[in-house]
C-alpha positions in Angstrom: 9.7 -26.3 0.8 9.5 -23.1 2.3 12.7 -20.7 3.5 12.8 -19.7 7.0 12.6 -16.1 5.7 9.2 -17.1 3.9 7.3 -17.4 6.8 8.7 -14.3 9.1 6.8 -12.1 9.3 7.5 -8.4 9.0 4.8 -6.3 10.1 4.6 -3.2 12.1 2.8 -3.0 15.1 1.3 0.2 14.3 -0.5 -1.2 11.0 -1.8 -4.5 11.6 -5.6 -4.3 12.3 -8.4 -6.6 11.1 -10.7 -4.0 10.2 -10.0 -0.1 9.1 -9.7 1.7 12.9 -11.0 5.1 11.5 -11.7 7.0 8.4 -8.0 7.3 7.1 -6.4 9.9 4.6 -4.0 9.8 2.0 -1.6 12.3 0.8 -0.7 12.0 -2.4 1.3 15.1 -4.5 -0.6 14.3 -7.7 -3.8 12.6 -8.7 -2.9 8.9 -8.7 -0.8 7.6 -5.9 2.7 7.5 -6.4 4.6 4.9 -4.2 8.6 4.5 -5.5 11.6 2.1 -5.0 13.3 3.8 -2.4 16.9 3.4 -5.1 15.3 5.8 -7.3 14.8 8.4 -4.6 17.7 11.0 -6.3 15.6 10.5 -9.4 12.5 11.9 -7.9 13.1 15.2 -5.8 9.3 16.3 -5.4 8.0 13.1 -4.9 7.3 12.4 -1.3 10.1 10.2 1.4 7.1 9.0 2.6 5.8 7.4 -0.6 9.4 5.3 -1.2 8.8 1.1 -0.9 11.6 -1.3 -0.7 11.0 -3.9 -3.4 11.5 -7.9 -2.4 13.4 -9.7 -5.0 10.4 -10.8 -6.9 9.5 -7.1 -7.3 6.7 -7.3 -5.0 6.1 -4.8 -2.4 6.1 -6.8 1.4 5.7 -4.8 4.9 8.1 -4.2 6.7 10.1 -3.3 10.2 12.5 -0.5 10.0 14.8 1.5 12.8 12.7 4.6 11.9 9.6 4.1 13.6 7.8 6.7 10.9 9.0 4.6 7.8 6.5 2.1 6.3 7.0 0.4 3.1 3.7 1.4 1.4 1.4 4.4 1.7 1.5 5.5 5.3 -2.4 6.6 6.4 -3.7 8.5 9.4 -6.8 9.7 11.3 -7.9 13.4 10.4 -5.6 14.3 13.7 -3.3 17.4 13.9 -0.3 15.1 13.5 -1.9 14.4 9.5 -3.0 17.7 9.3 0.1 19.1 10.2 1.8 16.6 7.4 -0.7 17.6 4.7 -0.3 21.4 4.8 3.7 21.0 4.9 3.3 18.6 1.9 1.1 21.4 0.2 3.1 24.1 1.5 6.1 22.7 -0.3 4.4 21.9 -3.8 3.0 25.8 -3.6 6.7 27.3 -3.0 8.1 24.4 -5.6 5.2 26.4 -8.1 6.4 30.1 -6.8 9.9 29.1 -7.4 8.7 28.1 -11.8 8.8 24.7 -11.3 6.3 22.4 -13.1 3.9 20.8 -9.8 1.1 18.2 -9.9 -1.6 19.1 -8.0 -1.8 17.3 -5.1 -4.9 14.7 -3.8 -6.1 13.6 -0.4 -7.7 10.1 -0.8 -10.4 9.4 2.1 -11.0 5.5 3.1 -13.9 5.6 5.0 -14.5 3.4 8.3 -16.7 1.7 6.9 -14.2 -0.3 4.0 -14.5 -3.3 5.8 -18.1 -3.5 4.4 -17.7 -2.2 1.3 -15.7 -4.8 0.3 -17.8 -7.4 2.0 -20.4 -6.1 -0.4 -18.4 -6.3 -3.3 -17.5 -9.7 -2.5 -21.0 -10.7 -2.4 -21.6 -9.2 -5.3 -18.4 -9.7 -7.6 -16.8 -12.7 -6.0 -17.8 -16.4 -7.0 -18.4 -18.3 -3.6 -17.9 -21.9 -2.9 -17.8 -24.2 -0.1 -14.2 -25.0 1.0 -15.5 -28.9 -0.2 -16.2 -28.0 -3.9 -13.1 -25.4 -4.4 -10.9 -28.4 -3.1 -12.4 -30.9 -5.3 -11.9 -28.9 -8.6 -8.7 -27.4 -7.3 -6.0 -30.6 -7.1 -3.0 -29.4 -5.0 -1.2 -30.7 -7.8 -2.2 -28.3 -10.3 -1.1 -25.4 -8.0 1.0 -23.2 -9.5 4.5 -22.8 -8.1 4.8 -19.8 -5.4 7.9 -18.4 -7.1 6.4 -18.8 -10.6 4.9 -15.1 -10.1 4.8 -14.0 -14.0 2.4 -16.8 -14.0 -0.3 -16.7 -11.1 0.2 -12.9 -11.8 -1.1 -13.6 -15.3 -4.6 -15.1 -14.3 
């Protein structure tokens, strides 16, 4: 049986789309991206505010809905607009004075998702993904051999 917390939803207006809008960057202030529990934000100085998640009790990163209208709880993307570019060159800005000032500093990476995701993935479903018909899934799928929803080490495993 499912909570009533289970199914509301938390997402922000400003990040629900069915398809990528635009070509979106990523700032990230080392070569892989870096998202952080938001606890361990003392712990992590040059790491970015903008890269801290909240974790759900299971560990797993949800979205969310939070008073500050610029917080999201996964890696925030925009449009090349001034607003990003603006946001990138104070992020640089800051890891180049960090490096003045002696301290050790990753070099930062902008990660582009183009427009066009939407069909690279459907691409890479048709070429990776095994398709079935609802039908035969069902039929070698019984609902009782589901696995449990909070039984997460598990589906996680396969």
């Amino acid at each position: 049986m499912f909570s009533a917390l289970t199914l509301r939803r938390e997402f922000s207006v400003k990040a629900i789309y069915s398809t990528f809008p635009a070509t979106l960057l990523f700032y990230s202030a080392r070569q892989k991206p870096s998202l952080y529990e938001e606890r361990e934000g003392r712990d992590r100085p040059n790491d970015l505010y903008e890269d801290r998640v909240n974790l759900g009790r299971n560990g797993l990163v949800y979205p969310g809905v939070f008073k500050d209208p610029s917080t999201s709880n996964g890696a925030t993307m925009f449009p090349n607009t001034f607003m990003m570019q603006e946001l990138i060159r104070l992020n640089y800005d800051e890891a180049l004075e960090r490096e003045d000032e002696g301290q050790q500093v990753n070099i930062p990476f902008i990660y582009t998702v183009p427009k066009d995701l939407n069909q690279a993935l459907d691409e890479f479903y048709s070429k990776h993904a095994k398709q079935e018909t609802a039908n035969e899934w069902l039929d070698k799928h019984p609902f009782q051999s589901a696995i449990a929803d909070d039984a997460d080490a598990k589906w996680m495993s396969m």
